[in-house]
C-alpha positions as CSV (number, residue, x, y, z in Angstrom):
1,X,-68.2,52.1,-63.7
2,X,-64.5,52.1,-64.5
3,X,-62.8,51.8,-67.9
4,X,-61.5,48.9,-67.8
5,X,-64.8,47.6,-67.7
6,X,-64.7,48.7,-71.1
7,X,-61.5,47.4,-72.0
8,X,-61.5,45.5,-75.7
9,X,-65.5,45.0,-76.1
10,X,-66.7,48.6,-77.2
11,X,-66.2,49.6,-80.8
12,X,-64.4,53.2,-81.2
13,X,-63.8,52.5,-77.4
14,X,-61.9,56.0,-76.7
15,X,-65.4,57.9,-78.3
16,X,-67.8,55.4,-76.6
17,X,-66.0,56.4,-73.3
18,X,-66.3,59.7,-73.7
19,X,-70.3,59.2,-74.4
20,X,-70.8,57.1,-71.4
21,X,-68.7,59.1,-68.7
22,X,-71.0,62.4,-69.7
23,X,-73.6,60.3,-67.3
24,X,-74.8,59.3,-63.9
25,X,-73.6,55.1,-63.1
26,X,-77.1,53.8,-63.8
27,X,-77.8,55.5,-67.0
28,X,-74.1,54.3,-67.9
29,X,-74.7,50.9,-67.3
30,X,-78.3,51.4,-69.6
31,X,-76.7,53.0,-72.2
32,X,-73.6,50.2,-72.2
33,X,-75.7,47.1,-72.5
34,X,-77.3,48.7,-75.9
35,X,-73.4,50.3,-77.0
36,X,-71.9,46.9,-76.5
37,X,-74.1,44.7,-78.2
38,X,-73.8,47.0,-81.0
39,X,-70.8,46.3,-81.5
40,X,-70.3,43.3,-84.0
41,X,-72.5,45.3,-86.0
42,X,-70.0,48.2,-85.8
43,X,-67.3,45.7,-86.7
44,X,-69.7,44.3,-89.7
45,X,-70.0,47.6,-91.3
46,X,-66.6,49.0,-90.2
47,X,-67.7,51.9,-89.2
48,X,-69.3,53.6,-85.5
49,X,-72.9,53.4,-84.6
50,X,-72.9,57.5,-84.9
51,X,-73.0,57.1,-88.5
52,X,-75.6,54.0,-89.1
53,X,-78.0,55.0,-91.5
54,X,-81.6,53.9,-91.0
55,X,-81.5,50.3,-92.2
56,X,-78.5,49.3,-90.4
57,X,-80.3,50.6,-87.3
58,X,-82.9,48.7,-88.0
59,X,-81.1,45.9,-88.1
60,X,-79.2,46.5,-84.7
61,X,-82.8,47.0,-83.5
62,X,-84.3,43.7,-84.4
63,X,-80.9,42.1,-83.3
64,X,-81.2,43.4,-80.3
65,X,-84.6,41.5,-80.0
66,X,-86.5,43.8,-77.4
67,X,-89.1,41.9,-75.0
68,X,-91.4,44.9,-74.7
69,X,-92.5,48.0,-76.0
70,X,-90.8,50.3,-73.3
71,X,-87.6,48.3,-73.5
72,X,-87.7,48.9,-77.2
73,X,-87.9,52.7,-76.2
74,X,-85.2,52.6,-74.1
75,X,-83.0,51.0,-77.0
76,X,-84.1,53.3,-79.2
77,X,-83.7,55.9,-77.1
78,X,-80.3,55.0,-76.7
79,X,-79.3,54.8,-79.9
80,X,-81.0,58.1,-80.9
81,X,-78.8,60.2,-77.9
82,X,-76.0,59.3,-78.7
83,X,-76.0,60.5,-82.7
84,X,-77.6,63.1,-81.4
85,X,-74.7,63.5,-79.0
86,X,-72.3,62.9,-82.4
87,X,-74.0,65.6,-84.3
88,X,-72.9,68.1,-81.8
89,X,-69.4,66.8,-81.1
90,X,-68.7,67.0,-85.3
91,X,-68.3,63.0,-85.3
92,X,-71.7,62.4,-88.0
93,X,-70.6,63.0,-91.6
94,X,-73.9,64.4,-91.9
95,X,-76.0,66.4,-89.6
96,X,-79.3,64.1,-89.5
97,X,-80.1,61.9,-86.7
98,X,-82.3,59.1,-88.7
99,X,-84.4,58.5,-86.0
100,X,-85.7,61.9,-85.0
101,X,-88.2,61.3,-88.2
102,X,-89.1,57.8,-87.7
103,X,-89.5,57.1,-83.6
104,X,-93.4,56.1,-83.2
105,X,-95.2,53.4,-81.9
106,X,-95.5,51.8,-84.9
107,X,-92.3,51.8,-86.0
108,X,-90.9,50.5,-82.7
109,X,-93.5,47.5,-82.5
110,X,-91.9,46.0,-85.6
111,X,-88.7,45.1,-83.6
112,X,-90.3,43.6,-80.2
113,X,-91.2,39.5,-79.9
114,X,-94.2,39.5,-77.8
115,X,-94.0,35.7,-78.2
116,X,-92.1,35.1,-74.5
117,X,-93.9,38.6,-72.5
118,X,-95.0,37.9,-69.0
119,X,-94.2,41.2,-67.8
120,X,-97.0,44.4,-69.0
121,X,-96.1,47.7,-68.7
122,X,-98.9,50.2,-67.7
123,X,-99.3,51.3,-71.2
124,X,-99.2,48.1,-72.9
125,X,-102.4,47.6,-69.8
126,X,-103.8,50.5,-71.3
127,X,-103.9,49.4,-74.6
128,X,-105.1,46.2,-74.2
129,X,-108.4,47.7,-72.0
130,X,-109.0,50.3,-74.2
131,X,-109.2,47.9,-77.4
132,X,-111.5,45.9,-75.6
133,X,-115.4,46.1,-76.2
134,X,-117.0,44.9,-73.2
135,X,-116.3,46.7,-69.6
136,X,-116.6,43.2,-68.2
137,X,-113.7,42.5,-69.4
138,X,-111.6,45.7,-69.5
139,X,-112.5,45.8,-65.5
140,X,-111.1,42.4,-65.3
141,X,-107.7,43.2,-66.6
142,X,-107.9,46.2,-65.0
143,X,-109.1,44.9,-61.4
144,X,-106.0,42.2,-61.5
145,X,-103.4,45.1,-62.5
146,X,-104.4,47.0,-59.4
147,X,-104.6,44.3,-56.9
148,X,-107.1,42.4,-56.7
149,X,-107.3,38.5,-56.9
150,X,-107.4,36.0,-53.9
151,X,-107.7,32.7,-53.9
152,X,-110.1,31.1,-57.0
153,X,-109.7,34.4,-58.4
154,X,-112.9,35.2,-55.1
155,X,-111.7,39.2,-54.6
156,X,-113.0,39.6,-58.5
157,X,-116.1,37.3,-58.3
158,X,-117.4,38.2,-55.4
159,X,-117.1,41.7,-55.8
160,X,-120.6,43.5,-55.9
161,X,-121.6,46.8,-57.0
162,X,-122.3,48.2,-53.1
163,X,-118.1,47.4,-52.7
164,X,-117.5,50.1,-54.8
165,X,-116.8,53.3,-52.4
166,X,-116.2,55.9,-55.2
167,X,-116.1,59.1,-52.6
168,X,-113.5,57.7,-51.0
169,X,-111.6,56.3,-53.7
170,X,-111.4,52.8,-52.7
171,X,-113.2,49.3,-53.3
172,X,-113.5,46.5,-50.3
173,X,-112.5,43.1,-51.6
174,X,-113.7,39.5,-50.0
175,X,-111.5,36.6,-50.2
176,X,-112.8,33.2,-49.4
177,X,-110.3,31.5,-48.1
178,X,-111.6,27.8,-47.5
179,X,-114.8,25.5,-45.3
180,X,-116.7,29.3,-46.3
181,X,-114.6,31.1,-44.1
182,X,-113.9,34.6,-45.8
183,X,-112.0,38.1,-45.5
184,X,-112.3,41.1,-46.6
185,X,-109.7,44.3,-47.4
186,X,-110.0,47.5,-48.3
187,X,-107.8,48.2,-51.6
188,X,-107.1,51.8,-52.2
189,X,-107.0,53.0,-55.7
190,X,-104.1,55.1,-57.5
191,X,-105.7,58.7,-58.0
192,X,-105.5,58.2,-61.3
193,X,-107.3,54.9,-61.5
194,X,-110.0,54.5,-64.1
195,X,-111.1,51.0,-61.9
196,X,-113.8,52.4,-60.5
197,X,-115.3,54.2,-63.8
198,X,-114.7,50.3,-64.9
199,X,-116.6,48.7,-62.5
200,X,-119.4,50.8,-62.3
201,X,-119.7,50.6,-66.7
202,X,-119.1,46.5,-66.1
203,X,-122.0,46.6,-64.0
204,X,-124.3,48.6,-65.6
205,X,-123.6,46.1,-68.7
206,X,-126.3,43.9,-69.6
207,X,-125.5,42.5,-72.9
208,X,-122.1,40.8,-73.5
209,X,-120.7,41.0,-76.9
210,X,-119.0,37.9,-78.3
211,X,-115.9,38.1,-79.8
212,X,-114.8,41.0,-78.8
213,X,-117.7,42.9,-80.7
214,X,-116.7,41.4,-83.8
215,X,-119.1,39.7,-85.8
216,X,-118.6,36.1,-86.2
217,X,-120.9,34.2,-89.7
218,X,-120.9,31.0,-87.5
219,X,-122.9,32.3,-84.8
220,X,-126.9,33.1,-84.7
221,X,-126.4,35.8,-81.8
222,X,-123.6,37.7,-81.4
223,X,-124.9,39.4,-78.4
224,X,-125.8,37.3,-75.2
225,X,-127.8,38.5,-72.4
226,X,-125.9,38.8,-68.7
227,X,-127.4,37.0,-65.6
228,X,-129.4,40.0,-63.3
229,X,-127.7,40.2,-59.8
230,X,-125.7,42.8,-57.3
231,X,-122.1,41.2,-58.4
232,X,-120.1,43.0,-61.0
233,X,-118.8,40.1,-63.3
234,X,-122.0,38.3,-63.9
235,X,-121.8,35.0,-66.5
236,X,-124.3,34.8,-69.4
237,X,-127.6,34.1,-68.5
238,X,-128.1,30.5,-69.6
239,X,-130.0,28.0,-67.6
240,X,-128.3,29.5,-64.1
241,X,-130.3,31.3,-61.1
242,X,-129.7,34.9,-60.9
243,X,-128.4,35.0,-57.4
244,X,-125.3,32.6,-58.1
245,X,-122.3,34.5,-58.9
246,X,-119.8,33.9,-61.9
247,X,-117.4,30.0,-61.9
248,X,-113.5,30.4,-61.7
249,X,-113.8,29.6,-64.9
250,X,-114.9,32.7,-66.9
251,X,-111.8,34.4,-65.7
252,X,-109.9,31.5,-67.1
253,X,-111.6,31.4,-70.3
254,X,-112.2,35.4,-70.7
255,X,-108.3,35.7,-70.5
256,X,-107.2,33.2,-72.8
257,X,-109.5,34.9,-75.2
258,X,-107.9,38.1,-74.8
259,X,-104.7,36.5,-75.1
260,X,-106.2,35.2,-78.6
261,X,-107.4,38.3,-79.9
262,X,-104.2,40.2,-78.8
263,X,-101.4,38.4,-79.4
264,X,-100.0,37.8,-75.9
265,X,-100.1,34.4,-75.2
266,X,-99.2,34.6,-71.7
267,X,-101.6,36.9,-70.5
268,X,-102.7,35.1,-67.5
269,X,-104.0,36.5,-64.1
270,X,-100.3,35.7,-62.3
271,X,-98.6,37.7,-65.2
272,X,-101.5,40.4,-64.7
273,X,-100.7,40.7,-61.3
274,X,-97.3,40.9,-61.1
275,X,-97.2,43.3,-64.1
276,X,-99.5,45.6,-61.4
277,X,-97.1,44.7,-58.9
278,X,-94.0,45.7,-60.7
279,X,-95.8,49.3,-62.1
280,X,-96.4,50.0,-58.2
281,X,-92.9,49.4,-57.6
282,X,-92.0,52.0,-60.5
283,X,-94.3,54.5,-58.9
284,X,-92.8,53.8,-55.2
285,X,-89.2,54.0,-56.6
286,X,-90.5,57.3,-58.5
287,X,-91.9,58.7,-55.2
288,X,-89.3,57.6,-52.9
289,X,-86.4,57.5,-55.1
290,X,-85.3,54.0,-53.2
291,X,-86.4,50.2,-53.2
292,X,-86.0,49.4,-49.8
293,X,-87.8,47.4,-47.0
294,X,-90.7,49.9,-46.7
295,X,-91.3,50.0,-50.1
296,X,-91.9,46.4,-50.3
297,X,-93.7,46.8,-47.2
298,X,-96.4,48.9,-49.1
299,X,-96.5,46.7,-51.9
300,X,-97.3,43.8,-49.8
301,X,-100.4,45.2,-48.3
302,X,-101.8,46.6,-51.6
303,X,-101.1,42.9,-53.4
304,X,-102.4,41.1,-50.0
305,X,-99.0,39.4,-49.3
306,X,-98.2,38.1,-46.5
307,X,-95.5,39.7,-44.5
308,X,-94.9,36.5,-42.3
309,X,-91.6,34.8,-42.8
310,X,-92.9,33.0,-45.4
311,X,-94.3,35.2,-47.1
312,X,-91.0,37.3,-47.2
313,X,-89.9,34.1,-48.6
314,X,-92.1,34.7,-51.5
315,X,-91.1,38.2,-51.7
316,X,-87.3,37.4,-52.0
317,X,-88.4,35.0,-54.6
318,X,-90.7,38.1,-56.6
319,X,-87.1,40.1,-56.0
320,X,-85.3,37.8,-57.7
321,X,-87.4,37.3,-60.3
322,X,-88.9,40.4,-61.2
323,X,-89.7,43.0,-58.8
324,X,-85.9,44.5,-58.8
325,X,-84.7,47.8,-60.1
326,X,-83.6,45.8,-63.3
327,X,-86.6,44.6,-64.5
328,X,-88.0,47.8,-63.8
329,X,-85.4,49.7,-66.4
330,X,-85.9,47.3,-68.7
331,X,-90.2,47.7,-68.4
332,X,-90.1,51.1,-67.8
333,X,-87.9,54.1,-69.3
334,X,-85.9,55.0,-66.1
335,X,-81.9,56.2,-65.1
């Protein structure tokens, strides 16, 4: 990046240039976007970002209206290097960086709308799973992060317990596809996955707790009793035979619960998915240090998309949209 880039939009432009040219392009352009909005703060207060006390960083925080908890981190992250980076150059008239006291998760969460989120990092996936009481329902989420779906949602409901291939690290997923015709693919699990542990604790469920394990006055039961068969996301067992596997429809409703009890009113299966899709693209760029054909090429078989010409059309569309090394430093805390 040049400076003239820079020209007559940073505050203190001569210091902010010397900040930003200590670092690689990419972490430049991170480290601008959060410098430059801060600006007609700077101009507010008439003085540089390096000496903000808390509350005015507060404020730049909550103006700068982060989407997510990990883009919140990179914001604060931001702002936090470069006092630090003041301190040592003499340019602080004090010698305390506000935020190294103050930088948890709870302080960060008080700055992020989660009103528009369609994008999940892997933590955020974490903590919705581990705040849920049922393993049905964590091994949903969990099951749609990782890969699998098909069409009417058929990978997760007809997925039974003798799918699960636990030595080998893997699960084997059937699509039905349409007139009863079906498919099936082997999806190979991160070696860190906790699916499996998941799966097998959804199946070996027998009760499902309503609510989320909360107790509710307006209900007799709070507990309900899951139908008895080989699959692993059975439906209560309430006037239906034991051999018939769960509707479409429990992963609708199941979801939009979540997405009650949480918060996050788009948590739907497509914005599951993709969330899963974009993590695996953060771990390929990690590995490979690159986001090229190949990669895409590996993410394609593990989300079962087709790498036809249309379905590169689709991909070119997910590029666009989301699966692009933007989104990714904006999800996840890279340079």
């Amino acid at each position: 990046m040049s400076n003239k880039i820079y020209e007559d939009t940073l505050y203190n432009q001569a210091q902010k240039l010397r900040y930003l040219n200590n670092h690689n392009a990419n972490t430049r352009s991170i480290y601008y976007r959060v410098l430059i909005r801060a600006s007609s703060l700077e101009e507010e207060y008439g003085k540089d970002l390096y000496n903000f006390n808390i509350v005015e960083i507060e404020q730049l925080l909550s103006f700068l209206n982060p989407k997510t908890l990990s883009s919140c981190k990179v914001a604060t992250s931001t702002i936090q290097r470069y006092i630090r980076w003041a301190i040592e150059q003499g340019l602080r008239t004090d010698n305390t960086n506000p935020l190294d006291a103050m930088v948890d998760k709870d302080f960060m969460n008080k700055f992020i709308d989660q009103s528009n989120e369609l994008l999940f990092s892997k933590e955020d996936i974490d903590n919705i799973t581990g705040r849920l009481t049922n393993f049905i329902d964590a091994a949903l989420v969990q099951s749609i992060f990782e890969g699998a779906l098909g069409k009417g949602y058929s990978e997760i409901l007809n997925l039974q317990f003798n799918d699960i291939d636990e030595a080998n690290n893997q699960i084997t997923l059937t699509n039905s596809i349409e007139d009863g015709q079906t498919t099936t693919r082997i999806l190979k699990l991160r070696d860190d996955s906790n699916l499996i542990t998941l799966l097998k604790k959804a199946f070996e469920q027998k009760t499902y707790y309503k609510n989320n394990g909360n107790p509710s006055p307006n209900n007799k039961s709070d507990e309900i009793k899951l139908v008895d068969n080989n699959y692993i996301f059975r439906s209560a067992a309430l006037n239906i035979k034991h051999e018939d596997k769960a509707h479409p429809h429990m992963v609708l409703r199941k979801l939009k619960l979540m997405s009650e009890w949480f918060g996050y009113p788009y948590l739907t299966a497509i914005n599951l998915r993709n969330s899963g899709m974009l993590y695996e693209l953060y771990r390929l760029y990690m590995t490979y240090d690159e986001i090229e054909k190949e990669q895409y090429d590996i993410l394609c078989d593990k989300y079962n998309v087709n790498k036809s010409k249309v379905g590169y059309y689709i991909v070119s569309r997910y590029k666009n949209e989301f699966l692009n090394l933007q989104t990714l430093k904006q999800i996840y805390d890279i340079e």
